[in-house]
C-alpha positions as CSV (number, residue, x, y, z in Angstrom):
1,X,0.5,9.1,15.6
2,X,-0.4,12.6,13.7
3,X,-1.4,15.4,15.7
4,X,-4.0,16.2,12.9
5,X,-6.9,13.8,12.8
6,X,-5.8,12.5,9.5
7,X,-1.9,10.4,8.4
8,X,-3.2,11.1,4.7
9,X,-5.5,13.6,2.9
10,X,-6.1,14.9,-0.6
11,X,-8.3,17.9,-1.6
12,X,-9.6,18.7,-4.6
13,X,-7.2,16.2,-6.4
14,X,-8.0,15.7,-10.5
15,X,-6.2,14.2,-13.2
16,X,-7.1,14.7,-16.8
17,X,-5.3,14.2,-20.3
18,X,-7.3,16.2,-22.8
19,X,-10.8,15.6,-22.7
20,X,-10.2,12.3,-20.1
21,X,-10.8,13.0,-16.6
22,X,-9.0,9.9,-14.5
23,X,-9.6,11.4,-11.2
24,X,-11.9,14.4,-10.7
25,X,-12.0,17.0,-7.4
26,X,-11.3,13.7,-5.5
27,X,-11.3,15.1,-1.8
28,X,-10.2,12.0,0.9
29,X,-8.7,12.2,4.1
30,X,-7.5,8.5,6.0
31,X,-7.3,8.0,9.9
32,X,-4.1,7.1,11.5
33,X,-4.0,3.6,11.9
34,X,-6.4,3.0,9.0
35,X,-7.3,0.1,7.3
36,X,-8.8,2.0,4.4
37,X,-9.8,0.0,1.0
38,X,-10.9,1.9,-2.2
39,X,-12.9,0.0,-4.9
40,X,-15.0,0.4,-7.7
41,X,-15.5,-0.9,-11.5
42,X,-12.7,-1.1,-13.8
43,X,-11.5,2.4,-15.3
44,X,-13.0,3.9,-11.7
45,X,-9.6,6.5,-11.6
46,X,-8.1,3.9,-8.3
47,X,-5.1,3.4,-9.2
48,X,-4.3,6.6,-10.8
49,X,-5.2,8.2,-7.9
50,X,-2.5,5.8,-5.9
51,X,-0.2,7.0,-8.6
52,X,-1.1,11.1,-7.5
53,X,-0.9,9.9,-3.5
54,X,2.9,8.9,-4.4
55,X,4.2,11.6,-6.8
56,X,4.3,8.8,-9.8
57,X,2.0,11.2,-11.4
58,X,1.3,15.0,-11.0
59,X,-2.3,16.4,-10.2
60,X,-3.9,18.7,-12.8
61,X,-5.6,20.1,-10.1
62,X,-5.9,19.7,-5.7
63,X,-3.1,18.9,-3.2
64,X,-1.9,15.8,-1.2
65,X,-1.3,16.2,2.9
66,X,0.6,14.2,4.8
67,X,-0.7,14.6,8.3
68,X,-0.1,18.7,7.8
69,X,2.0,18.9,5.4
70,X,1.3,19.6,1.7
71,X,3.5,17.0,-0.1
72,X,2.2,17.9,-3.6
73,X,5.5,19.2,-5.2
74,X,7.2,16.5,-3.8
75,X,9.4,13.7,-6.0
76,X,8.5,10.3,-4.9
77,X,11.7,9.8,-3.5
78,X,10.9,12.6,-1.0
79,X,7.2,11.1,-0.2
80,X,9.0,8.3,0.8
81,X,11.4,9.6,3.2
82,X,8.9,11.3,4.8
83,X,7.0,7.9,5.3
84,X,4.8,7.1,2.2
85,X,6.0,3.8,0.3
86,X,3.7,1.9,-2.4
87,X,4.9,-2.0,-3.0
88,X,4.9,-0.9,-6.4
89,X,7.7,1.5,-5.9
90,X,10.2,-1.5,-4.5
91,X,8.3,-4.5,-5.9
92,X,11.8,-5.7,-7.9
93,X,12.9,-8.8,-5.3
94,X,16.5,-9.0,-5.6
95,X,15.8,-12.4,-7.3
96,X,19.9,-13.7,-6.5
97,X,19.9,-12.3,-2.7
98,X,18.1,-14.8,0.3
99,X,14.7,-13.0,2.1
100,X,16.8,-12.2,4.8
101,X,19.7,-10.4,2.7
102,X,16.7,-8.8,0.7
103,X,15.5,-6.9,3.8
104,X,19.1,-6.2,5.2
105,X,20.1,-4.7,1.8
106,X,16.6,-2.3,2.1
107,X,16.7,-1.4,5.8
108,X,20.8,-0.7,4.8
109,X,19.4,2.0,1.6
110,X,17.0,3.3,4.3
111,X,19.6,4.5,6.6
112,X,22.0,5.3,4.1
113,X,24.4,2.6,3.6
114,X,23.5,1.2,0.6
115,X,26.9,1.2,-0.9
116,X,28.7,-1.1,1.6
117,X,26.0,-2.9,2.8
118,X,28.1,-6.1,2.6
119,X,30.4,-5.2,5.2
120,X,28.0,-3.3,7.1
121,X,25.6,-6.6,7.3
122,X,28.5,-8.7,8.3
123,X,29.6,-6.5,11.5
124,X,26.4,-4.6,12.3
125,X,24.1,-7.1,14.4
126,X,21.5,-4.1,14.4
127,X,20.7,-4.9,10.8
128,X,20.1,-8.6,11.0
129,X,17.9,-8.0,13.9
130,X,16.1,-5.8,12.5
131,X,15.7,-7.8,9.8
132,X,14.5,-10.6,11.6
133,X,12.6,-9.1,13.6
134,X,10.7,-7.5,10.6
135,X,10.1,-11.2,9.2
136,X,9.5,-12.7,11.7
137,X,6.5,-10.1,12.1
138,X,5.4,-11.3,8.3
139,X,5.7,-15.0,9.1
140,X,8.8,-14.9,6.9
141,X,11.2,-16.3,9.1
142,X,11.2,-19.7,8.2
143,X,12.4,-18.3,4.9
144,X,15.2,-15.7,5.9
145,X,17.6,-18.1,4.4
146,X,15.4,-19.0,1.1
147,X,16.2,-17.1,-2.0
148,X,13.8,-14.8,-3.3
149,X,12.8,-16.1,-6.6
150,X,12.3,-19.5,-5.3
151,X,9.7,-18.5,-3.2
152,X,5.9,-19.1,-3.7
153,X,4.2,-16.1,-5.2
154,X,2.2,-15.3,-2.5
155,X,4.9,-15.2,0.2
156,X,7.2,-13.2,-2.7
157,X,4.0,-10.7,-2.2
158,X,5.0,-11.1,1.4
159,X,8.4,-10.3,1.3
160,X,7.7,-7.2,-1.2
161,X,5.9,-5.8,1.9
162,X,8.6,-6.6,3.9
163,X,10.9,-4.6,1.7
164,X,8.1,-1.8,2.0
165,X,8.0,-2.2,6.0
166,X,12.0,-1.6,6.0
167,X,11.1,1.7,4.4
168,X,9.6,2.4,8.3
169,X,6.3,4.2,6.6
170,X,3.9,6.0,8.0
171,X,1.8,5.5,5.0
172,X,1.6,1.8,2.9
173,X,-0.1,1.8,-0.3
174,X,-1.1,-1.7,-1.5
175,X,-2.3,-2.1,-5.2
176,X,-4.0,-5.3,-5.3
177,X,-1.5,-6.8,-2.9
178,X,-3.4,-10.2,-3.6
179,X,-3.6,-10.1,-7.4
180,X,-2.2,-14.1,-8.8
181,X,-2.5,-15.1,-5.7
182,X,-4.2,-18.8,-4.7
183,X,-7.8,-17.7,-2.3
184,X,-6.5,-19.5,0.3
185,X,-2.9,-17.8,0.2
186,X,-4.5,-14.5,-0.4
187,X,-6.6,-14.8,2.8
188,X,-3.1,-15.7,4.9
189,X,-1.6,-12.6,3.2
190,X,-4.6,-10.3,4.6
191,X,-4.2,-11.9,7.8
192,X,-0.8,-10.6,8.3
193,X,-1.7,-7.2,6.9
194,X,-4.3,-7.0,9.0
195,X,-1.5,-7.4,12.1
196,X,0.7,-4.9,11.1
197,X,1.6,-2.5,14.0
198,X,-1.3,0.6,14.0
199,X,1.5,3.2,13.5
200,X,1.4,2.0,9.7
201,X,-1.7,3.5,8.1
202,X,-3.0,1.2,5.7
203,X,-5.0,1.8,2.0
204,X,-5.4,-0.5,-0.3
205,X,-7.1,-1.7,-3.8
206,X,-8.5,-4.9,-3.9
207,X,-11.2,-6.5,-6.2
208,X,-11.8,-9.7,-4.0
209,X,-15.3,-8.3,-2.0
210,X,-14.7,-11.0,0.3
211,X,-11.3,-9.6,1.5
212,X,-12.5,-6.1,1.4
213,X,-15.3,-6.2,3.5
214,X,-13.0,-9.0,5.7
215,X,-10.1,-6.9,6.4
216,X,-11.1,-3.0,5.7
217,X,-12.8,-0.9,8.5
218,X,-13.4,2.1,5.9
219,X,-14.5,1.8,2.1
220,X,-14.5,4.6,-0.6
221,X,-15.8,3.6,-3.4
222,X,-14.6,5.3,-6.4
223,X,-16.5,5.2,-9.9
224,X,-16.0,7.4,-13.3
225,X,-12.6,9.1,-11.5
226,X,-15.1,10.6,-8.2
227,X,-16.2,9.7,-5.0
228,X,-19.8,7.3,-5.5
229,X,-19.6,6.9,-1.1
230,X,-17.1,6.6,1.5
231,X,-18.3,4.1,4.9
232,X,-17.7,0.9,7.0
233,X,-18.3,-2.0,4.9
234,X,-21.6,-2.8,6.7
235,X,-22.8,0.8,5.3
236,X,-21.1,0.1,1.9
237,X,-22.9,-3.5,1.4
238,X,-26.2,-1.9,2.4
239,X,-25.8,1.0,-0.5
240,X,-28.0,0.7,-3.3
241,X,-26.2,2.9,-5.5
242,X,-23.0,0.9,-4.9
243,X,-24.7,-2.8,-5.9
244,X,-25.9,-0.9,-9.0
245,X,-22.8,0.0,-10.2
246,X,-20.4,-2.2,-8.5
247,X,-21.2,-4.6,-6.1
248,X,-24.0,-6.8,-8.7
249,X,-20.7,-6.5,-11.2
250,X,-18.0,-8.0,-9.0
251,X,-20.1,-11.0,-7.7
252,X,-20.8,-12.3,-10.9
253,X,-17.2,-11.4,-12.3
């Protein structure tokens, strides 16, 4: 765990094309351990602010920490070494290779071995167990030997994740992780985010209310690019401000 009482933090952090202001002197810090959610109305600035967490975009203005480090210069390569990974960033399944060679072939490119990784999966035991171990975590182990694009779309979410976990992040950014997703499979895929180890610091976007205020312990709820309120979901549902401009919105969506 950090020593600092935050695994993520952003101050200040704005983003504007000409006149447009996407994100404006947005100032959030997460917990280690979190399971942090951010919602709002549709052009509420979430996602580009996801994109300025992970380097995909560069702040006009403000800086990003990682526990106490200021990360803002860095590529997003270099965020991710140092433990920040976004499903977006991976979310290409190697569509020929089984789940189980998937994850070998990422946890391989994690510690460098990306260009034998054949070989090194065929004598290095460490890799597959690793491997296993990491799907078996997801519930993915009765599908090590499936191939990829075969899978449902909800358990490809799944292994996308997986692919993210081999990364070993301090930091997972989900952006809707259960867009096209069946309720009821979207529900199991919360349940097994919700189990991930507490070393993984957790925030995602999500528009399903019922899975927000299920799986999140904190809410900031984001709305024209700033800050509306940041609580526990219980302080959140209780907000008048928040059913005004959001919460009225998303139940009759």
């Amino acid at each position: 765990m950090s020593a600092v009482p935050f695994e993520l933090r952003t101050q200040g952090l704005s983003k504007q094309w000409g006149d447009f202001k996407a994100n404006s002197d947005v100032s959030l810090s997460f917990a280690p351990g979190a399971r942090h959610a951010l919602i709002g109305p549709n052009g509420a600035g979430k996602t580009t602010f996801i994109n300025l967490l992970t380097g995909a975009l560069a702040p006009t203005s403000g800086q990003v920490f990682l526990g106490d480090q200021n990360i803002t210069a860095l590529a997003q390569h270099q965020r991710v070494k140092r433990g920040m990974t976004r499903t977006f960033q991976i979310n290409t399944l190697f569509a020929g290779l089984t789940v189980l060679e998937s994850i070998a072939l990422a946890i391989c490119e994690h510690r460098g071995l990306q260009y034998r990784w054949y070989q090194t999966v065929a004598r290095q035991h460490v890799v597959i167990d690793e491997a296993m171990a990491l799907l078996a975590s997801l519930k993915l182990s009765p599908d090590a030997g499936t191939v990829t694009h075969s899978l449902p779309y909800g358990k490809q979410r799944l292994v996308e994740i997986a692919l993210a976990l081999a990364t070993r992040p301090r930091i997972l950014l989900l952006d809707e992780p259960a867009a096209g997703i069946p309720s009821g499979e979207s529900a199991e895929l919360f349940e097994v985010i919700a189990q991930l180890p507490r070393d993984v610091t957790i925030v995602f976007i999500e528009h399903d209310m019922g899975l927000v205020f299920r799986f999140a312990e904190r809410i900031t709820v984001l709305v024209g690019g700033r800050v509306l309120t940041e609580g526990t979901p219980a302080e959140i549902a209780a907000d008048q401000r928040v059913k005004e401009v959001y919460l009225g919105e998303a139940e009759h969506a």
